[in-house]
N, C-alpha and C positions, 0 to 999 in steps of 0.2 A: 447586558440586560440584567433585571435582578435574579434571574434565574441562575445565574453566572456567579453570582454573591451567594445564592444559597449554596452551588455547590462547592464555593470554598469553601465553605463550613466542613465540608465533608474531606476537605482537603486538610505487535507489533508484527510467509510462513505459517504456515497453517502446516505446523509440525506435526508430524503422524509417525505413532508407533506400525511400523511396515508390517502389514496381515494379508496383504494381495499380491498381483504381480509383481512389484516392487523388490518381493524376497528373493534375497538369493539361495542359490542353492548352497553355499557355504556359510549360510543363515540366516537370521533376520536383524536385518542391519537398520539403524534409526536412525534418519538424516533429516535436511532440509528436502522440502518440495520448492520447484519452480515457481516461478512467476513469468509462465507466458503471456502472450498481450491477450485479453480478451478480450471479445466484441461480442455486441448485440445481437442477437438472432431472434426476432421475432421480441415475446417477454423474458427473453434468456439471457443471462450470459453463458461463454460458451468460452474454452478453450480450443488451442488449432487441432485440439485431438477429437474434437465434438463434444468433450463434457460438459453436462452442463455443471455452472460452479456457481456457491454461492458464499460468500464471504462475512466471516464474524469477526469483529475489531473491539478497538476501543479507542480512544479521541485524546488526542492527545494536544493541553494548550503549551506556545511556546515559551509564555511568559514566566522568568521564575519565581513571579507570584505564585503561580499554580505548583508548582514543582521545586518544593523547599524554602521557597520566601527566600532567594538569596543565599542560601546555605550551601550548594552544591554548584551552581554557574550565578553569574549575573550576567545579565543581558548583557548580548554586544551591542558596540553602537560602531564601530568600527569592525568591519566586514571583510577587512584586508588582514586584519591582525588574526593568526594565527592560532596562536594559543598565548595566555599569560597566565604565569603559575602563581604570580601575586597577588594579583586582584579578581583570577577566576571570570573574567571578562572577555577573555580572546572566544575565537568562533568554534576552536577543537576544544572548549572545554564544554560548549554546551552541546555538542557533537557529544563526546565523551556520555555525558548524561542520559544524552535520549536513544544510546547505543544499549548504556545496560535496561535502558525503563523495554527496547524491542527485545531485547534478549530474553530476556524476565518472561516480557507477553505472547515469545513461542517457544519457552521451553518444556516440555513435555515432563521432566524430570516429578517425581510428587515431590507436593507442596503444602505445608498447611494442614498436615494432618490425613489428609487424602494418598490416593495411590495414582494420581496424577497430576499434572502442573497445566500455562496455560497452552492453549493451539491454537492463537489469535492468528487472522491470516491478512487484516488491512487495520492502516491506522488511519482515523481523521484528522488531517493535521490542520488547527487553529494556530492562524497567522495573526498572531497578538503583538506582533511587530514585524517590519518589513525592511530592509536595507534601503535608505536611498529616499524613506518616503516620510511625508509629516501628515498628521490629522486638520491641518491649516490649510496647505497647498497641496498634498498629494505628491507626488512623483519630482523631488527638488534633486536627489543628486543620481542621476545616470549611473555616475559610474561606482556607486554604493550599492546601488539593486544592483548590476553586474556582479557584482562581488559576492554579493548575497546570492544568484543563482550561481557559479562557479563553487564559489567555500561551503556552501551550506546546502542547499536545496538537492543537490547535482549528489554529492556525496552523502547525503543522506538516505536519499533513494537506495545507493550502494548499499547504504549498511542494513535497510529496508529488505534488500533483495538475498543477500548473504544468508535472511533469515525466513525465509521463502514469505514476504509482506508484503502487500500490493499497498502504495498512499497513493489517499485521498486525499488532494491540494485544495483546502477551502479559504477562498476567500473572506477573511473576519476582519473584526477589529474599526476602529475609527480612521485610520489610516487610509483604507479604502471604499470601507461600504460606511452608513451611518454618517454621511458627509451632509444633507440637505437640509439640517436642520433638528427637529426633533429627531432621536431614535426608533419613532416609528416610520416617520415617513424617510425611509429609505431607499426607494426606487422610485427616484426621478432622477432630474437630467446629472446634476452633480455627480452622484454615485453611478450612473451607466458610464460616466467619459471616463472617469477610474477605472472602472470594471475592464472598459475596452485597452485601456494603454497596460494593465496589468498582463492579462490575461494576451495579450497579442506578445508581451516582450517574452512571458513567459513560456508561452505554447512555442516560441519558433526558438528557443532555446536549443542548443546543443547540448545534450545529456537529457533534454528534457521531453523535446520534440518526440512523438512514438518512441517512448521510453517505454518496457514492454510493462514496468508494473506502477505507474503514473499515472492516476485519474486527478479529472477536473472536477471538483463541485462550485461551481462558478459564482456561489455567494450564500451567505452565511443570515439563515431566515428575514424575508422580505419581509414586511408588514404591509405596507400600505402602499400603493402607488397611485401616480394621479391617471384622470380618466383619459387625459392627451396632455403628452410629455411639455410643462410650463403654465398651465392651468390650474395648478394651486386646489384641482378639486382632488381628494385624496378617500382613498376606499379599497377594499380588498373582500367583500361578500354577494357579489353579486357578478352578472355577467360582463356587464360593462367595466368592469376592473380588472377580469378575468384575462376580458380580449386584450386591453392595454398591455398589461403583462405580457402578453407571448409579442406583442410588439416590441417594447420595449428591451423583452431579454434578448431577442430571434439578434439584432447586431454581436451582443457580446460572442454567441456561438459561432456567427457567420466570420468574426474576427480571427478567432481561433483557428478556423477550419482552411482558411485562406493564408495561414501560414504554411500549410502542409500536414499540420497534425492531426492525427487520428487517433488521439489517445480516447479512451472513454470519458465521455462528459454526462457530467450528474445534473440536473436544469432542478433547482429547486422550487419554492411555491410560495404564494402568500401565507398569511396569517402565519407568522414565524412557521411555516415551512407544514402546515397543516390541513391543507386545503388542495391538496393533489390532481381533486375531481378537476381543477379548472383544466388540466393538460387535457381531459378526454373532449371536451369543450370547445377549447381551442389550442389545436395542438401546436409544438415547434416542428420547426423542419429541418431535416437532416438525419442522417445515419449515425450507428454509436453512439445512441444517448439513450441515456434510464433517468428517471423519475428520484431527488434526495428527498427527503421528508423526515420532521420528527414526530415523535408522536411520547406522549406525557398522561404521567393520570390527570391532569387536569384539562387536557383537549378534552373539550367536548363537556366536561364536569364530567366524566365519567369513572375517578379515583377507580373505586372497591367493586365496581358496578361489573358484574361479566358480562352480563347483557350488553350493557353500556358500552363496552370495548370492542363487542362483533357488532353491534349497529353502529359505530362511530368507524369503523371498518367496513362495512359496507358502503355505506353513505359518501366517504370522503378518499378512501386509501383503494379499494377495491376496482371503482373503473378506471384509474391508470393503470394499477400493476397488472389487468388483465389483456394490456395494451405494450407493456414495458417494462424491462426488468427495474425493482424498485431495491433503494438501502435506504434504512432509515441511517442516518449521522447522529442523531442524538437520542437518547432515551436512557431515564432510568425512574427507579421508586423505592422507596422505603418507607415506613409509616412516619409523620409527623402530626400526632394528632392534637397538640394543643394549636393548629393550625389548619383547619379544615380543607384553604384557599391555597395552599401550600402546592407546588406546582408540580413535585414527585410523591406527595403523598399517598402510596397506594403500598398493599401488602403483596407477595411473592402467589400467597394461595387464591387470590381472586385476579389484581392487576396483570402482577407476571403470567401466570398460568394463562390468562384470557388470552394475552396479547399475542404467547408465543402458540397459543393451540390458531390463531386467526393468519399467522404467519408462515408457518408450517403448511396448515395448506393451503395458502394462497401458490406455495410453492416455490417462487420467485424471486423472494424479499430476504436483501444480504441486510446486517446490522450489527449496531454495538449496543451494549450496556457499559455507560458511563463513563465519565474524565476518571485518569487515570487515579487524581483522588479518590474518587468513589470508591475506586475498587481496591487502593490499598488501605493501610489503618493512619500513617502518620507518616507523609515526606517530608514536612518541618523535622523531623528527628531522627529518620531515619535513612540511609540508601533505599532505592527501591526493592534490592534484591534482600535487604534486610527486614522488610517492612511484612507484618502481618494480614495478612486477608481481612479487609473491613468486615463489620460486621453487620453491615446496612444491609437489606433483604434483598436488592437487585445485585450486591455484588454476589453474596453468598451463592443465590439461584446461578448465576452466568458463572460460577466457575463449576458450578454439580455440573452444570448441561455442560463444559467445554469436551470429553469422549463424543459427546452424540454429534457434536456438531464439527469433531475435527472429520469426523465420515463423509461429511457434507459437499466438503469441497477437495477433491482428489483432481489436480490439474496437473497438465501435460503439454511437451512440445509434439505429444506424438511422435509417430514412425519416422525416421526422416532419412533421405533418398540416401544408397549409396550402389554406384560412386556420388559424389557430391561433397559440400563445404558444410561442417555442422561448427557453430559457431559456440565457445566454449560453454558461455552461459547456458545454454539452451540442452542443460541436463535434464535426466530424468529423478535425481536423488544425489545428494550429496553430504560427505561428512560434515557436523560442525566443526563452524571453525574456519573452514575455507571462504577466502571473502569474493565477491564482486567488486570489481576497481572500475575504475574510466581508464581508457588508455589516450598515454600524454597527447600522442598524436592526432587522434581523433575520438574528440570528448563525447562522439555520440554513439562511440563501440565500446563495450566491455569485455573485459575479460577476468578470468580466474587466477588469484596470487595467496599466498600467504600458507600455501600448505605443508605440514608437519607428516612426519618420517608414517607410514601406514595410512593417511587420508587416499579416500576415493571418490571418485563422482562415476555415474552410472548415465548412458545412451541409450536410447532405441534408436534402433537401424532398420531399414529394409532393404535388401540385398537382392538386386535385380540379378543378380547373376553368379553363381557361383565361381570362383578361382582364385588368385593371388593378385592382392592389389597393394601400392604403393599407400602408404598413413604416412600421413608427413602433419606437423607440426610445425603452428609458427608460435613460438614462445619468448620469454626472456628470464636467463639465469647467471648467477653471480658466481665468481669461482667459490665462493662456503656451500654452493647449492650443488646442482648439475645431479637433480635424482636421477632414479630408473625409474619410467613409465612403467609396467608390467599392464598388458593388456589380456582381458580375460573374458570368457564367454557365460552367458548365465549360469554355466553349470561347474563354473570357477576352473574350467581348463585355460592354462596360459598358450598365448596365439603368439604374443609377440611379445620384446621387451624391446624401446629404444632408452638410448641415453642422451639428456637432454644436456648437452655439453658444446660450450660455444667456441670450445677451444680445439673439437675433433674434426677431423675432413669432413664429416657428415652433413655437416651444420654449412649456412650458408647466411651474410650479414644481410639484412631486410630491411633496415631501414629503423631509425627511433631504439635503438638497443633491443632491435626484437632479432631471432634467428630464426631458421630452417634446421629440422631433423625428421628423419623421415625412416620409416622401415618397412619391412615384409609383412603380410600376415594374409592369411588363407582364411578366407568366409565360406562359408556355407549360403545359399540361396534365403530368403524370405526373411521376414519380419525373428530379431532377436535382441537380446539387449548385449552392452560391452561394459565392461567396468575398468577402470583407470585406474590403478593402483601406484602409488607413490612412494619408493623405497630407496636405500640409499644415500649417501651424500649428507652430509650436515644439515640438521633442521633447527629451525623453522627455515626454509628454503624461501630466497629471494627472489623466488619464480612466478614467472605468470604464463598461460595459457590462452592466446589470444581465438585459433582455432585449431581444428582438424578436419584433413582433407582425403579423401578415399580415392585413388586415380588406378583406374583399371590397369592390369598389367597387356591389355587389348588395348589400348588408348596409345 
């Protein structure tokens, strides 16, 4: 859309400095947070610890138009190929790219003059190309979308998660939506049969299926649909267009859901994604879904207008979010004033301020400010990490407010049972650095690898019973690796040490280059946390941490 052109012109973890429970007592330690699954509750989202969470991002397009014009990747078209150091064309080079643009978008560090850097905690991610697929036919080579969720999609997420980042998988581009004809009328029959073969291959994905930080936003703003799916009559302001739409969308969800996934889905709206009210209207059906929407100074003409932004908020965004938790996926502004009709044209002290005092308390409403253009100065010239803070008014504002809003969303696996299986990922706080992998065996488990001589990750436990219980460990390590665990209690007394060596009696072979190591250690009854301490052995350690298990010495 042309809105998409203006913001070329201008052309990822929700990291928290640790001030609560999180501290230890041998200090205050700064890591990555979690990305447990969250789910619906009510207008909430909610993590399994009951928090409620809410998430700030920024959108990220794939194309390397958006992202250097070709200077740092060029698109793949070949989805098998790896990496090529020649032509900057392979899948790990644009991997590469959008590892340091998430890195950048949660690192806490200051930046730019300030005394802190960003705490993004989800990225929108614009599918400006797709493996396998054409803007003619749609869906022409199988086994290139395979390859594309395997190489890209799957390990992405990973690198997503390493940095505590929840993506949002939106369906964009000509490829799949914007097939029927003109660009407005976008939801008819053409673009729904897309929607559905996309969105079905992808939901029952391995790595991708309940994937715990993987949401759906099921299509990238609708405009117009017809009033019965073939009937060529097209509209999106009134009721009878309203009802079509929930018709119309209600299969792509049902598609989804029928694969087994329960990942969170985002059900977006007419009038490129502005008109929300229609959900309270007529709603979709099903569980774990929220409400996408953008909102622009130009919705509504309500640029500079305060008023204009809480009645254009009342009217349209208000009776779903008070039904459903809502994220706006797009939004930004800056002045352009020799252009009145301009579709971000609004100032930080009327726009901004409006939008986020209306947001705020609605209470509910996760979002981003802006393609990652927006918010840096120049990626035609720059690395991202090199790149100065734009100086357009909605970036400047969204990086002041990034403190207040990393407070925002404190997520958690919570307490979790022991004895029992806690499964590596499913930390409470981790060093940078340490990644999330896929394990070869089973591409829909992860585990923990890559960590250096003093890296730690932190649990909560609850401890049905005091005594002496078996920790065992099923990991994998190389003879340059084989740390010591040191296991410790919040209050940094050491409980246990095992060593993680595939070459001692202790260890036992598991299957896939994974082993068994197991040790002693004395709990204490109730809710506490553990910290995992990694020392020893040559690093960077060719280790990975698939789980750990607690087996009563009563068992």
């Amino acid at each position: 859309m042309s809105k998409k052109v203006l913001f070329a012109i201008g052309v990822v973890a929700l990291m928290l400095v640790v001030a609560n429970a999180a501290v230890f007592a041998e200090g205050g330690r700064v890591g990555v947070r979690p990305t447990p699954p969250l789910r619906v509750d009510g207008n909430q989202l909610k993590d399994p610890a009951g928090n409620t969470v809410l998430l700030h991002g920024w959108m990220q397009p794939t194309a390397s138009y958006f992202n250097g014009n070709g200077r740092w990747y060029i698109d793949p078209w070949d989805w098998t190929r790896l990496r090529s150091l020649l032509t900057r064309s392979g899948v790990q080079n644009f991997l590469d790219y959008l590892e340091e643009v998430a890195t950048l978008m949660s690192d806490p560090s200051p930046r730019y003059g300030r005394d802190h850097g960003w705490h993004c905690s989800f990225v929108r991610l614009n599918l400006d190309g797709v493996g396998g697929w054409s803007s003619a036919e749609g869906l022409v080579d199988p086994a290139q979308f395979d390859a594309w969720i395997d190489n890209f999609l799957v390990p992405y997420a990973n690198i997503l998660r390493s940095r505590g980042i929840y993506l949002v998988l939106c369906a964009t581009g000509p490829m799949i939506v914007n097939v029927d004809g003109d660009m407005s009328k976008n939801a008819g029959k053409g673009t729904q049969e897309r929607l559905l073969t996309f969105w079905e291959r992808v939901a029952g994905a391995p790595g991708v299926k309940n994937a715990d930080n993987i949401m759906f936003e099921l299509m990238n703003e609708p405009v117009l649909v017809e009033s019965a799916l073939g009937n060529n009559q097209w509209g999106m302001q009134n009721k009878v267009y309203f009802e079509a739409f929930t018709k119309w969308l209600q299969p792509i969800i049902d598609v989804i859901r029928s694969t087994g996934a329960n990942n969170v889905i985002w059900v977006p709206t007419l009038e490129w994604q502005g008109s929300p009210q229609q959900w309270a209207m007529y709603p979709f059906a099903g569980d774990n879904i929220g409400v996408a929407v953008h909102f622009y100074p130009a919705y509504g003409g309500v640029f500079d207008s305060v008023k204009g932004v809480q009645n254009l908020w009342n009217r349209q965004y208000k009776p779903a979010a008070d039904r459903w938790p809502m994220i706006i996926t797009e939004m930004f502004w800056t002045p352009f004033p020799d252009d009145p009709r301009n579709l971000v044209n609004g100032r930080t002290e009327y726009f901004g301020k409006a939008i986020k005092q209306a947001m705020d308390s609605q209470g509910n409403v996760s979002y981003l400010v802006g393609f990652i253009g927006d918010l840096l100065d120049d990626l035609n010239s720059s690395r991202p990490y090199d790149c100065e803070l734009a100086d357009r008014e909605g970036a400047q504002a969204y990086f002041d407010w990034m403190p207040e809003l990393a407070e925002l969303s404190v997520r958690s696996f919570g307490y979790q049972p022991v004895p029992g299986r806690i499964e590596a990922e499913g930390f409470e706080l981790m060093a940078f650095g340490i990644k999330v992998s896929s394990n070869a065996d089973d591409p829909a488990g992860r585990h923990l690898s890559s960590f250096q001589p003093g890296d730690w990750v932190s649990y909560l436990v609850d401890v049905a019973e005091p005594g002496s219980y078996m920790m065992r460990f099923r990991f994998k390590a190389s003879a340059q690796g084989n740390p010591e665990v040191i296991i410790k209690n919040q209050d940094g007394n050491v409980l246990a040490v095992v060593k993680l060596d595939h070459t001692t009696d202790n260890t036992a072979q598991d299957g896939a280059d994974w082993c068994l190591a197991s040790t002693a250690i004395d709990l204490q009854p109730g809710r506490q946390e553990l910290v995992l301490e990694f020392q020893g052995g040559n690093g960077p350690y060719t280790t990975g941490i698939d789980w750990m298990e607690f087996i009563s010495g009563s068992q």
